[in-house]
Backbone as numpy.savetxt, mean C-alpha at the origin, in Angstrom:
# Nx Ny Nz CAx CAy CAz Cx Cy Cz
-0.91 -14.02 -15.43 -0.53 -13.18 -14.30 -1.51 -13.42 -13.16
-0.73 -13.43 -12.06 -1.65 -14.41 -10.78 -2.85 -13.09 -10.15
-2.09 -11.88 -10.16 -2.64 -10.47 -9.69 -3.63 -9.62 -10.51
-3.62 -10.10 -12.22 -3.80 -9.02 -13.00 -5.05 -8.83 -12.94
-5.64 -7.35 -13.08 -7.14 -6.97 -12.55 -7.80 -6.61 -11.09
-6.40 -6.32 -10.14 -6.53 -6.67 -8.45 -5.63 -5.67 -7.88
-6.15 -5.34 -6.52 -5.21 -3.89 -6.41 -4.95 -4.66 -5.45
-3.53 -4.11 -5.51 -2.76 -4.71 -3.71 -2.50 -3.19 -2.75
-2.44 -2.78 -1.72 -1.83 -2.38 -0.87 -1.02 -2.70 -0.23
0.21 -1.60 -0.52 1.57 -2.12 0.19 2.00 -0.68 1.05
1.66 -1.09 2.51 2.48 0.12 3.30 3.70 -0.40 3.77
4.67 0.15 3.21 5.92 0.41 3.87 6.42 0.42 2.43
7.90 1.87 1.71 7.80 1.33 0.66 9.41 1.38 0.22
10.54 1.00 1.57 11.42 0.64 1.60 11.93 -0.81 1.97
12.42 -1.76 0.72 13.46 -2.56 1.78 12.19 -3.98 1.39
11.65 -4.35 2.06 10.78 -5.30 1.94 9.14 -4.76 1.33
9.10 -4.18 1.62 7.95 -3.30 0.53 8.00 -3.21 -0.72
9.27 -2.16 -0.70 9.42 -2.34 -2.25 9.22 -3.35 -3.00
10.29 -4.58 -2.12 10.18 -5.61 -2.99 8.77 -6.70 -3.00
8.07 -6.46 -2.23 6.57 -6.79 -2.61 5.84 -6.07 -3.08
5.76 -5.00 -3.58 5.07 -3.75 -4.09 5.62 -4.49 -5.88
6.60 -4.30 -6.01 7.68 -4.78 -7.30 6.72 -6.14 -8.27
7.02 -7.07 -7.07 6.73 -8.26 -7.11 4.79 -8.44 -7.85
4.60 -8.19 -6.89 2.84 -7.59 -7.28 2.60 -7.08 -8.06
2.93 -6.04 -8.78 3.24 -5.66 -9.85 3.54 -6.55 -11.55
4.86 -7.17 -10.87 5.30 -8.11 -11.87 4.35 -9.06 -12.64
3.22 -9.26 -11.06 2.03 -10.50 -11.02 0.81 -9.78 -11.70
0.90 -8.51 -12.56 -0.27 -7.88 -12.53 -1.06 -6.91 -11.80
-0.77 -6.70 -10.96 -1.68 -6.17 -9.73 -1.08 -4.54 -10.31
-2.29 -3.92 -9.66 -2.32 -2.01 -9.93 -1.96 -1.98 -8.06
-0.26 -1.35 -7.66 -0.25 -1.28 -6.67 -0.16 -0.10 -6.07
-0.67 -0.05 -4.84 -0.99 1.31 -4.10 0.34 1.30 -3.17
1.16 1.90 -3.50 2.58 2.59 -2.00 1.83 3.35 -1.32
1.98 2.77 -0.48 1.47 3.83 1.03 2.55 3.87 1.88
3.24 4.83 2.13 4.36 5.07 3.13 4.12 6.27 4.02
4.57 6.77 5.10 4.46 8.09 5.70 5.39 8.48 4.91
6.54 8.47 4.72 7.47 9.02 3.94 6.84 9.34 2.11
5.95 10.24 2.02 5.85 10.57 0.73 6.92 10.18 -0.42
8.07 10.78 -0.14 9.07 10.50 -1.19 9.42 9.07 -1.56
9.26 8.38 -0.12 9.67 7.33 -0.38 8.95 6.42 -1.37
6.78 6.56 -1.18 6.01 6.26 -1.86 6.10 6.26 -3.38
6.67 7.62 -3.54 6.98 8.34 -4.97 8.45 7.20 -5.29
9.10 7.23 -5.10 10.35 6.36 -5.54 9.86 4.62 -5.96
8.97 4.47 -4.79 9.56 2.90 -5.32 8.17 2.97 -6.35
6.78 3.55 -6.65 5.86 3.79 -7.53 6.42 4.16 -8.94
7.24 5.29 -8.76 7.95 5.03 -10.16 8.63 4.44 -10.61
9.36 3.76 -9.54 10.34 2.67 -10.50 9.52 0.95 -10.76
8.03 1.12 -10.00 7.38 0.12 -10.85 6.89 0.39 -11.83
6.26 1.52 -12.00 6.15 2.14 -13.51 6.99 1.88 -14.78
8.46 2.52 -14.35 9.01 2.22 -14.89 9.73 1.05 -15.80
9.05 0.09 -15.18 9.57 -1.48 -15.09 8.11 -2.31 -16.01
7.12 -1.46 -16.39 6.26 -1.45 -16.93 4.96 -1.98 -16.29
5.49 -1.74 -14.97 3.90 -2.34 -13.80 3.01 -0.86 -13.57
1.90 -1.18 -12.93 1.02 -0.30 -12.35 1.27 0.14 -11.00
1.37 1.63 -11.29 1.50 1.55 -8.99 1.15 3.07 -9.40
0.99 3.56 -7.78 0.76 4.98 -7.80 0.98 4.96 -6.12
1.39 6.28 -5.95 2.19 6.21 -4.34 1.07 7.40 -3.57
1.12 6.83 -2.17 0.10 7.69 -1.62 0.88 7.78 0.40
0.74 8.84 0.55 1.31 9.49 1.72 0.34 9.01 2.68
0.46 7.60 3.99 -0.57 7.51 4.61 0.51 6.75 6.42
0.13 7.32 7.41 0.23 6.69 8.18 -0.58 6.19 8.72
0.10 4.41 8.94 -1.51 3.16 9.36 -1.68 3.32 10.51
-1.23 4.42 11.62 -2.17 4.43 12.66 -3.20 5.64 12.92
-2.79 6.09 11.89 -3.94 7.08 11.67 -5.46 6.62 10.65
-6.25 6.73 11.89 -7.66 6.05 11.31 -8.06 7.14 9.96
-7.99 8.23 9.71 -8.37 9.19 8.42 -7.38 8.88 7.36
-6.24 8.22 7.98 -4.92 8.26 6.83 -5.65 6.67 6.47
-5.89 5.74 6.90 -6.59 4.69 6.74 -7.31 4.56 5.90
-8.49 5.49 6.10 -9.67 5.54 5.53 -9.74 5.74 3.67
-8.86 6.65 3.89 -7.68 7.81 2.90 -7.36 6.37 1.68
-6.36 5.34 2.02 -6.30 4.20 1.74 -6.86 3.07 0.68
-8.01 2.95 1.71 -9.30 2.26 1.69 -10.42 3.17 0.15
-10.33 4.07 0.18 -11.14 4.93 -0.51 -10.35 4.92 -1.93
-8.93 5.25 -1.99 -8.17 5.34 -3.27 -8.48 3.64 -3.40
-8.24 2.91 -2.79 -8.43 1.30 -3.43 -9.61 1.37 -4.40
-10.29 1.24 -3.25 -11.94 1.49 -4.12 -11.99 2.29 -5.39
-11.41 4.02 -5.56 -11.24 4.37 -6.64 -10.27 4.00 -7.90
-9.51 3.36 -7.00 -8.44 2.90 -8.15 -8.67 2.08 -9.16
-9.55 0.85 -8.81 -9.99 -0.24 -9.76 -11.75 -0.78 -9.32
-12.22 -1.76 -9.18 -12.69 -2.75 -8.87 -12.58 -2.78 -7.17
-12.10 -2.03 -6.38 -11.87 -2.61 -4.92 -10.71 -3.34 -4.92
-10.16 -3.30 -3.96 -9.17 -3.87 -2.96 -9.11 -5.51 -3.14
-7.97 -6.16 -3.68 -8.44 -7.52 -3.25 -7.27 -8.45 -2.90
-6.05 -7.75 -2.71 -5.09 -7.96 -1.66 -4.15 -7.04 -0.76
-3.92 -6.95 0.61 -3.07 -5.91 0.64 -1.66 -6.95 1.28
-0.82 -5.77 1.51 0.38 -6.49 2.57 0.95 -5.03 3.22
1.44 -5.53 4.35 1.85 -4.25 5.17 3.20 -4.78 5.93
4.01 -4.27 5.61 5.29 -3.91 6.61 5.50 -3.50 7.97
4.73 -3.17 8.23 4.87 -2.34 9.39 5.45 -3.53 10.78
5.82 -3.13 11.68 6.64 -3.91 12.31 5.92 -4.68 13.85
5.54 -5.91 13.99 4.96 -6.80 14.52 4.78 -5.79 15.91
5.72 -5.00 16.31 5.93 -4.61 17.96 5.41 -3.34 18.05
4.52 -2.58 16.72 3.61 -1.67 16.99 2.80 -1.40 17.53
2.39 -1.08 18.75 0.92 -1.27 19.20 -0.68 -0.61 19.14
-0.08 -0.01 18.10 -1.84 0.10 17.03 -1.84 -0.56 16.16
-3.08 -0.94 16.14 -3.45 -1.97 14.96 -3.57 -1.09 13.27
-3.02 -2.20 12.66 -2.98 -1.52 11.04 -4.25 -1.12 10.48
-4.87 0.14 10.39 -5.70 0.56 9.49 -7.46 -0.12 10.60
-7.09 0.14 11.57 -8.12 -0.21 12.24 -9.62 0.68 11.76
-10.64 -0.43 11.94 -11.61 0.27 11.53 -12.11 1.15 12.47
-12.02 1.77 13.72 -12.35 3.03 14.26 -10.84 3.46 14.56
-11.62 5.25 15.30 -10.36 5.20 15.68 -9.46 4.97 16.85
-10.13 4.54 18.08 -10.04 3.95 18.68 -8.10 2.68 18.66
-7.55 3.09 19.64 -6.18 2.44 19.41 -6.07 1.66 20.47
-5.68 0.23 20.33 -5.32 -0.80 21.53 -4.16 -0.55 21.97
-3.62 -1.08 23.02 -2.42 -1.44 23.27 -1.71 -0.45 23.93
């Protein structure tokens, strides 16, 4: 397994998320759902569970620098640290994903 022992972060957790959240999973990886949509987090986390992967879903919006941080901190607690993420979020946003202050461009 290409992932196993490695936490991924996946914000967004409909549609193309899921299916990299899934996927990552499949590969090993303990994955973190991060969606604003709580429920949504909760849905696609259990049905990697279910499927016999690791995930756990967490309520975070990436332009919020505390929801960020929030993130960053469960990684760290979750395993070993963080050692891939992927994010959905849509190219024409103009805050940056999970920026390290809080401070917003654009």
């Amino acid at each position: 397994m290409r992932f196993e022992n490695r936490i991924a972060i996946v914000t967004g957790a409909w549609h193309i998320g899921r299916a990299i959240a899934a996927g990552l999973a499949a590969e090993g990886a303990h994955v973190l759902v991060a969606d604003i949509d709580a429920a949504a987090a909760k849905a696609t986390a259990d049905e990697i569970t279910v499927l016999a992967g690791s995930a756990e879903p967490l309520q975070a919006d990436v332009t919020d620098a505390a929801d960020c941080a929030h993130l960053i901190a469960a990684a760290g607690g979750a395993r070993e640290g963080a050692s891939t993420s992927s994010s959905t979020m849509p190219a024409s946003m103009s805050a940056p994903i999970c920026a390290t202050s809080p401070t917003r461009t654009g």
